[in-house]
C-alpha positions in Angstrom: 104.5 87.9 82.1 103.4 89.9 85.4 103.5 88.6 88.2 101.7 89.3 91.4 101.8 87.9 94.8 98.7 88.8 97.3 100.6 89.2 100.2 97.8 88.9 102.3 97.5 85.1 100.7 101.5 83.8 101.2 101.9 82.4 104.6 106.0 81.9 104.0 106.0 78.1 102.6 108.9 78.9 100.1 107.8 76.6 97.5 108.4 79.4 94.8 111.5 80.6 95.9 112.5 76.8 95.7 111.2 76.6 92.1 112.1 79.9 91.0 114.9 81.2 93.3 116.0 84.4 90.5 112.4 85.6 90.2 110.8 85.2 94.5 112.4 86.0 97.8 111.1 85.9 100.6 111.2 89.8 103.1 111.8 90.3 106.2 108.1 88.9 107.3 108.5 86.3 105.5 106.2 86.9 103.0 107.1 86.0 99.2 107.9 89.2 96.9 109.0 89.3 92.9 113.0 90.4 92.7 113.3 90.1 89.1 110.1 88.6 87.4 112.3 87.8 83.8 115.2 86.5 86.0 113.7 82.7 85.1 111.6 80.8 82.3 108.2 80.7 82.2 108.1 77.0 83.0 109.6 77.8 86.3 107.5 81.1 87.2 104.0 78.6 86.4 105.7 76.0 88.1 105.9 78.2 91.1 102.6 80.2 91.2 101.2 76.1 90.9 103.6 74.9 93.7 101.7 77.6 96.4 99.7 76.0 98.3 97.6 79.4 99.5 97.6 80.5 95.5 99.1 83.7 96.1 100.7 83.9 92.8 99.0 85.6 90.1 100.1 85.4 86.5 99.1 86.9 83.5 100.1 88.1 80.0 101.9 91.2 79.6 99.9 94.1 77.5 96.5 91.6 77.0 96.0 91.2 80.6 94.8 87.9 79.7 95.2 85.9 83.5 97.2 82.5 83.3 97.4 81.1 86.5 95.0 80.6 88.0 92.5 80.3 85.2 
């Protein structure tokens, strides 16, 4: 899966780094990046990118491109 976080969308809330802590940190600004994006499950990296309130977190297949969150 690839995921992608628009920085210019995450305002800091955390809320992936709570549901995936392996796969998001947060820098220096505070600002959510992907540390290892196959570091958790699926479940948890959805769970995440649905958990951020600005919708920051892009997901989508690997190879197809195919965008799963958000649809």
């Amino acid at each position: 899966m690839k995921i992608t976080v628009d920085r210019s969308k995450c305002e800091g809330y955390a809320r992936c780094v709570q549901a995936a802590p392996k796969v998001f940190q947060l820098d220096s600004k505070m600002i959510a990046e992907v540390v290892d994006p196959q570091a958790d499950g699926d479940d948890k990296i959805l769970l995440a990118a649905r958990l951020c309130p600005t919708k920051a977190i892009t997901l989508e297949e690997e190879g197809t491109g195919k965008k799963l969150f958000p649809e």
